[in-house]
N, C-alpha and C positions, 0 to 999 in steps of 0.2 A: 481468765481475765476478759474484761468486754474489750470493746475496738477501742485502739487507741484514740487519746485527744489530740486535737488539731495543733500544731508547732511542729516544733525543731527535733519530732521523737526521730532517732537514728532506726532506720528499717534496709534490712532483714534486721530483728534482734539482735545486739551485742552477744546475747548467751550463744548464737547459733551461728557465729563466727567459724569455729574451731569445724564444727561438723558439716556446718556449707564448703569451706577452704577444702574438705578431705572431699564430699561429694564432687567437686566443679573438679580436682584432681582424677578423681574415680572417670569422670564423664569424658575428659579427654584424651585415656586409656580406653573406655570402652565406644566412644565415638573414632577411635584412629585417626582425630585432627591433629599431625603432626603441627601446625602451627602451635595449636592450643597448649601442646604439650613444650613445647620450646619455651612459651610466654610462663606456665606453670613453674617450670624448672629452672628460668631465666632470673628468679627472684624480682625484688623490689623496680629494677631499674627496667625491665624491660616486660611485666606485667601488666598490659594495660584492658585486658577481657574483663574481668569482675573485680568492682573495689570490693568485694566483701575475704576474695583471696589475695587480692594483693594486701589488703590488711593484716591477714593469715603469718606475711611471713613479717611484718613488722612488730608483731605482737608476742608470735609464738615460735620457742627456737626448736623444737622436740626434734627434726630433725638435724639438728647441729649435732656437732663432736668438736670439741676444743672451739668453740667460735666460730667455725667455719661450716659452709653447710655442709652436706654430704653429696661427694661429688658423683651428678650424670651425665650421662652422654647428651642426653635431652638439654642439657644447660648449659652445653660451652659453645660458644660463638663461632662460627667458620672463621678461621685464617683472614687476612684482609687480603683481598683481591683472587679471594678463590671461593669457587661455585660449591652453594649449599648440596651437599650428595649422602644428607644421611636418608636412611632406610627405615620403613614402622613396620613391623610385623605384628598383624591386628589380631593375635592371640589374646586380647581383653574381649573382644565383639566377640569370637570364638567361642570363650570361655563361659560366655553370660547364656549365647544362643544354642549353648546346650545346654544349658542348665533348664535353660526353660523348655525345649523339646524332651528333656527326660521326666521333666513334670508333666507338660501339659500336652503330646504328643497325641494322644486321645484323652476324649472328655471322662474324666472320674465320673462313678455312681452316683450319684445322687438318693436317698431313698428316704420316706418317710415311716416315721416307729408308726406302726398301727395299734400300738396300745396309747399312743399320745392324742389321740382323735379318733373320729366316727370314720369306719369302714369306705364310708359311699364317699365320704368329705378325701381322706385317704390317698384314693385314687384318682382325685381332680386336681387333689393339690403334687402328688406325685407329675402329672401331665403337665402342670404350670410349669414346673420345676423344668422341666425339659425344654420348654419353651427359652427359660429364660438361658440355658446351655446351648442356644441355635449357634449356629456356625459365629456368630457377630459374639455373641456371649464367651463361646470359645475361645475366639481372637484376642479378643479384653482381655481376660485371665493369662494366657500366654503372653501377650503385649507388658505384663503387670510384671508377670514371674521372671522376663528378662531384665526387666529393669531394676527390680528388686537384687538377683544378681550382680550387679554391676555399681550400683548406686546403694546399696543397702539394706534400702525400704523403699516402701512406695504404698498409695495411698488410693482406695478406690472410693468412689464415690455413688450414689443411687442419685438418678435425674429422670425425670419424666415429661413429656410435652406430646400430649396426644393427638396434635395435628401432626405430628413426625410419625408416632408410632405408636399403637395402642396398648403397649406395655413400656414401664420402664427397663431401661438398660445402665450399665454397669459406666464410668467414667472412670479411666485412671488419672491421675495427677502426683507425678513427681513431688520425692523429697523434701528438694529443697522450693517446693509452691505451700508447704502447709508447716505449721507454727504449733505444733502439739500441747497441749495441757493432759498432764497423768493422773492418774488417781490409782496409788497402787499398782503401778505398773499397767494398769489398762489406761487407753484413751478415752477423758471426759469429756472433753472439748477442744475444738482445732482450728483456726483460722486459717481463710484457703485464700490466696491473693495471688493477684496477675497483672501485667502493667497494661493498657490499655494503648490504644492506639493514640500516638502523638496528636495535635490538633494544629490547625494552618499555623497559627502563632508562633508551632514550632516551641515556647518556652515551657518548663514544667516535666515533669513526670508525673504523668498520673496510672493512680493505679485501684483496683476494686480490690477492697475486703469483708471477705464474708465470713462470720464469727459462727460457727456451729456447735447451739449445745442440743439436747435430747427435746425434740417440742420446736424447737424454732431455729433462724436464721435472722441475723443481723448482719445488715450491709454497710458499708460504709465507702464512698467516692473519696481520693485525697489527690492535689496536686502539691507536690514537692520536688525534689530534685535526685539527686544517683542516690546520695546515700542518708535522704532522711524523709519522713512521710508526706509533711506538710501542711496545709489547711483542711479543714474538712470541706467538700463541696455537696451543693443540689443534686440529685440526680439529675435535675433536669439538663446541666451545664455539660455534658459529655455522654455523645451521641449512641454510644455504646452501653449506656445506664439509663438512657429514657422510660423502658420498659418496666423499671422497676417502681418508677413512683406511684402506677395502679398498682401495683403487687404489693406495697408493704403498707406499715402504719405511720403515723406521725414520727416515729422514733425509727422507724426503716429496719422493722421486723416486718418476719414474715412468720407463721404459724404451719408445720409440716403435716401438725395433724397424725403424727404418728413420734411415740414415748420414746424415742431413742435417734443416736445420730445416726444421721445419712452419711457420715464416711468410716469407713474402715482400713486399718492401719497392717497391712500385710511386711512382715521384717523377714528379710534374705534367711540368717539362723541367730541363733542368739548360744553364750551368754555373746556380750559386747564385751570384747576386750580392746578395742580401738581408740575408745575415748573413756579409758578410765581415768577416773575422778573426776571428768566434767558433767558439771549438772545437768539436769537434765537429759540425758543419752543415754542413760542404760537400756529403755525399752526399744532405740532403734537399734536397727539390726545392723550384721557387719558384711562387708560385703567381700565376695569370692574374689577379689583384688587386693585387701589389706593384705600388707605383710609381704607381698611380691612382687612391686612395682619396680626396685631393685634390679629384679633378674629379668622382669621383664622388658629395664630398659638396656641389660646388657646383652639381653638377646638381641636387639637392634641395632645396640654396637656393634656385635658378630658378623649380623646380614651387611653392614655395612663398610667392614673389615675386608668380608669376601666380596663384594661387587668392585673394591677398592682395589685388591689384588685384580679384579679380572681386567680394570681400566690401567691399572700399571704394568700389566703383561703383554699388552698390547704388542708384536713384535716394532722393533723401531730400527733403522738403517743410519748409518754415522756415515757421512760422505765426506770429503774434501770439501772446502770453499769454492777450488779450479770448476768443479764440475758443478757449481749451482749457475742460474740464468740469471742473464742480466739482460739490460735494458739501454746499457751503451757502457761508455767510460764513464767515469765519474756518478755513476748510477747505484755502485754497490751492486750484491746479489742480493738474490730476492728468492723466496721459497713459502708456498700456501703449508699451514700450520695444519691441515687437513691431509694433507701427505703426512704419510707418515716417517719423517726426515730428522734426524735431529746432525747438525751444520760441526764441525770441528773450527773453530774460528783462529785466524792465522794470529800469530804472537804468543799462543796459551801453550804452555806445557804439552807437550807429547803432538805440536800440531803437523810440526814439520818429518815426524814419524808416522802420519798417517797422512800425509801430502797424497799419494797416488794409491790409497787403501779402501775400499772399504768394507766395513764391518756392520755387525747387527747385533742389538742389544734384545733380550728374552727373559725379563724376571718371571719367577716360579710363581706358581698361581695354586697358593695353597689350601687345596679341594677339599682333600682328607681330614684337614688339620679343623678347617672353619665346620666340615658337617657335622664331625665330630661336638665339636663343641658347643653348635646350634641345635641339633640333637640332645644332648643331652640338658641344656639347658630347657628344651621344649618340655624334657619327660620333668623336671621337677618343678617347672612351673605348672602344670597340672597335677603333679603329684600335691604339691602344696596349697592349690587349690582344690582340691578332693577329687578329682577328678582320675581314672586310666587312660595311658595312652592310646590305648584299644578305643576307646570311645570317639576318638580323632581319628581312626582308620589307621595306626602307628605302625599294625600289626600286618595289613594287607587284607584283602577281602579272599582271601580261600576258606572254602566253604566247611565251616565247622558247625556242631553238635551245640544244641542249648546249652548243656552242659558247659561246655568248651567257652562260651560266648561270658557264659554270667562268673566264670571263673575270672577271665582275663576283664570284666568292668567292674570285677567286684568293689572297687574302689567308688567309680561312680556311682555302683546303685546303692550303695551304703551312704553315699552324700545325697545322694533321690529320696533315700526312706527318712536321713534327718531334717530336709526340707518339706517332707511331707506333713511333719511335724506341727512347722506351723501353716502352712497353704493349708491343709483343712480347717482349722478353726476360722480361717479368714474367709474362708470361700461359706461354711456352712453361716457362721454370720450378716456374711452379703447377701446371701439367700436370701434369708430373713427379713431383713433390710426391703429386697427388693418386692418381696408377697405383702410385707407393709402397706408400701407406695401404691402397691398392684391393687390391693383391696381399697384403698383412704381414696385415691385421685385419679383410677383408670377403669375401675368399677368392675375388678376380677370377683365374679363369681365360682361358687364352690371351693377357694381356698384359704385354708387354713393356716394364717400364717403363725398361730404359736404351736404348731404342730412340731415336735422333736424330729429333726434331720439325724442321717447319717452319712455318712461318705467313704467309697472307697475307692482307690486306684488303678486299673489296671496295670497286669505284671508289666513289666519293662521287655524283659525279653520270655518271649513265650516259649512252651514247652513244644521240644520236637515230637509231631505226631507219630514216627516212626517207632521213636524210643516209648514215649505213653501207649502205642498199641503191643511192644514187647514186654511190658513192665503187664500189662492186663493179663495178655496172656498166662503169662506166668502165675501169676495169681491166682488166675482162673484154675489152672490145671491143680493149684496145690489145693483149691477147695476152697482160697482163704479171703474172697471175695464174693460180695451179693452186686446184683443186678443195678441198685441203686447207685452203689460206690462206684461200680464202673464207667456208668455214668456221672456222676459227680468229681471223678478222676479225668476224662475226657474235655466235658465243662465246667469248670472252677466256679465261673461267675454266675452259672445258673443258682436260683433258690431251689426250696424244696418242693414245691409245686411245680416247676418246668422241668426238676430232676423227674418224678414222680408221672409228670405227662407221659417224659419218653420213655421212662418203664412200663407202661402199659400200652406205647405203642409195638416197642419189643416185643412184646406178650400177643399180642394178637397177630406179628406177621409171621411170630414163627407156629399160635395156632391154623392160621390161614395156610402154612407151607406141609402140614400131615397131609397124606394122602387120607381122602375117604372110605371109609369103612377101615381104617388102620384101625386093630383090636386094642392096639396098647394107647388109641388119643383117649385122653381125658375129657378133653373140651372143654377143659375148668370146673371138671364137679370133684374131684381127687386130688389129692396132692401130686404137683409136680418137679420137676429140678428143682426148679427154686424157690425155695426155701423165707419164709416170713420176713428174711434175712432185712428185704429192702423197703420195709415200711409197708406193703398191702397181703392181710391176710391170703391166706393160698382160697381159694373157693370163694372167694367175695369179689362179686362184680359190683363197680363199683354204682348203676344205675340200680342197685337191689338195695333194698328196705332188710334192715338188719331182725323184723323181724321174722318167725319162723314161718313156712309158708301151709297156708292154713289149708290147701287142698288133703295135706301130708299128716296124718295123726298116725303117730305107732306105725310108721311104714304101711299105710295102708290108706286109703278115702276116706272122707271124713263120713261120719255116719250115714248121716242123710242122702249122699251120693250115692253111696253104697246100696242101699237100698234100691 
């Protein structure tokens, strides 16, 4: 759809009620503002952060049971005249900021098909590629991948402004800033909006919308109020949009100059089973929080169970009335609530039995019982978020075997390779995107932006070099290894060209290490150990001309020599 028209349109869209209300919940679990989540779980009467959730719960009951909501800890009001003392335990920020360091922890390959382009083009555009992975590019992607975690999806952008920076760079932008249009489950078109900075007058909301299809950008200014869009305004009337009115046309487009959209739509995993049957939601993604917010606010009831016990254990002394201080006759006694005193006051049952006594009170402070149970509530709210508790440190850090390591995270790296799922098509995409812009409006030479990408990951946890030097060995001795493999066992990530270098450095230091005049060196004109096994004929160097050498006819000088 283009930008909306000027009036009474209700913005954020009606449609995207239900899936903002679940995001702004997600964000206060993975931001650990206890306030935000009190107001979340407070319902209607004491929700006053986003009318688009406080609408959430006057519209939609899912999680009710019989009429009533479903009770949290997060939602009940402190006691009257007693001090708020609950507890967050920010296992959602946890949860998210692994997920992204298990993805983005180093930078994936990047590599270009050299059957999809020229050679020479190839390798420039391979270079570009790297550029745009600089440490800043890295950032972006890991900034994106945690947020995606936690919120769902999330949304990157390609922007360019060559007095900043002579290449474009990546923009993320949150979920709920963009208004998706599908086409078959892919994003056709997206509007991306932001509220703008208030103006002196103080009155209005205003806010920018920028409508993105494939080719172009439409903007649009509106001032309105919380919960609807408003008039349409000038660029020129808000200080923050002046800039736009050189940049577009009569109609407040702008031309990219390149066939496809500048944002790309990156989803946490899919299918979406969070908002089934609401329109529009199936292509965002769900986030590593659905389904466990539950456990994760009775893990905080736990933490706040046991700090409760530790404030009512406090030891406390029961003294007579006789023996508190006064301040004359008629004055009463008087005692600082910072002692720790509590008074047997004369006329009350049992008082004139501890007239000349005193005693001490010590409730239990139960240790065992709360770790127990905070524990085990930590191991299945990771377990249910896909995640092991080994990847939390659960286990201790004593020093184990690769082996040992990918055994105990097997959970998490099973949730790494279904997330990798989709983070490559999104990232090979943005590439794309971004050698577009680099070519149209920053004047990238030598690359090739409809060249075929590929991408791949490095392992998570890498292979003990102790155990891959035992494993060679072994191989070696039964025969059942070439030069090559052993190398490409060593270096995984090497191709076949930088496999193939070091086999021919092999080869030369260990003809360099024969002793001189040794009768049994070869020196590379006979066959040696090793065997054809690893891609280079035995007797072929590789600076020699395949053909036969002409000084040489019949083992012997060539005629003419001869003579």
């Amino acid at each position: 759809m283009p930008l909306p028209p000027s009036g009474n349109t209700p913005w954020p869209p009606p449609k995207l009620e239900i899936p903002h209300a679940d995001m702004d919940m997600w964000r206060a679990w993975y931001a650990g503002d206890t306030g935000h989540l009190a107001q979340v779980y407070g319902g209607p009467a004491s929700y006053t952060r986003n009318g688009v959730a406080r609408a959430f719960f006057d519209v939609d009951r899912r999680r009710a049971t019989g009429g009533d909501e479903l009770r949290m800890f997060w939602g009940q009001e402190p006691s009257p005249g007693q001090q708020a003392a609950k507890l967050h335990v920010p296992i959602g920020g946890d949860i998210a900021e692994m997920s992204a360091n298990l993805l983005w922890a180093e930078v994936p390959q990047v590599t270009v098909d050299a059957d999809s382009t020229k050679s020479d083009l190839a390798q420039t555009t391979q270079a570009q590629i790297g550029r745009y992975l600089d440490d800043r590019g890295h950032a972006k992607f890991r900034e994106a991948a945690e947020l995606a975690a936690g919120l769902s999806n999330v949304y990157l952008r390609a922007v360019w402004d060559t007095s900043l920076r002579p290449r474009p760079w990546s923009d993320v932008i949150p979920a709920n800033a963009v208004v998706p249009e599908w086409r078959w489950g892919m994003l056709a078109a997206a509007t991306v909006w932001r509220e703008l900075e208030p103006l002196d007058d103080g009155e209005g909301v205003w806010r920018l919308l920028e409508y993105h299809t494939p080719g172009s950008i439409e903007y649009g200014v509106y001032k309105g109020d919380r919960g609807t869009l408003g008039m349409l305004m000038e660029f020129s009337d808000h200080h923050e949009t002046e800039f736009l009115a050189s940049r577009t046309d009569s109609r407040g487009r702008q031309a990219t100059g390149v066939d496809r959209l500048l944002i790309t739509h990156l989803p946490n995993v899919l299918p979406n089973r969070v908002w089934d049957g609401v329109p529009d939601t199936a292509p965002l993604g769900r986030s590593d929080f659905a389904g466990i917010e539950p456990m994760m606010d009775a893990l905080d009831e736990s933490w706040s169970s046991w700090m409760r016990d530790l404030r009512l254990g406090k030891a406390k002394v029961v003294v007579p009335q006789s023996m508190l201080d006064t301040d004359g006759p008629g004055t009463g006694g008087t005692f600082d609530l910072d002692k720790e005193l509590i008074v047997a006051l004369s006329g009350l049952l049992g008082a004139e039995t501890m007239k000349d006594s005193i005693s001490d009170i010590q409730f239990k402070i139960r240790v065992e019982e709360h770790e127990r149970t905070t524990k085990e509530l930590r191991r299945q709210i990771l377990s249910s978020a896909g995640y092991s508790a080994q990847s939390f440190g659960e286990q201790g850090t004593v020093a184990v075997t690769a082996t040992e390591i990918a055994a105990r995270k097997e959970e998490s790296l099973t949730t790494r390779g279904l997330k990798i799922l989709y983070q490559r098509p999104a990232l090979l995409e943005h590439l794309t995107t971004l050698m577009w812009v680099d070519v149209k409006h920053c004047g990238a030479k030598g690359v090739d932006p409809a060249a075929e990408l590929t991408a791949s990951w490095p392992q998570a946890v890498q292979p003990d070099p102790e155990a891959t030097a035992r494993s060679l060995s072994l191989l070696e001795s039964a025969g059942a290894i070439s030069t090559f493999m052993k190398v490409k066992m060593r270096e995984p990530s090497w191709d076949d060209v930088e496999v193939l270098a070091e086999v021919r450095r092999i080869r030369e230091d260990k003809s360099a290490a024969v002793p001189a005049g040794d009768p049994f060196s070869t020196r590379g004109d006979g066959p040696t150990e090793e065997q054809p096994d690893d891609g280079i004929e035995p007797g072929f160097d590789e600076g020699q001309s395949e053909e036969p050498d002409e000084e040489l006819v019949g083992g012997g000088l060539r005629p003419e020599l001869a003579a």
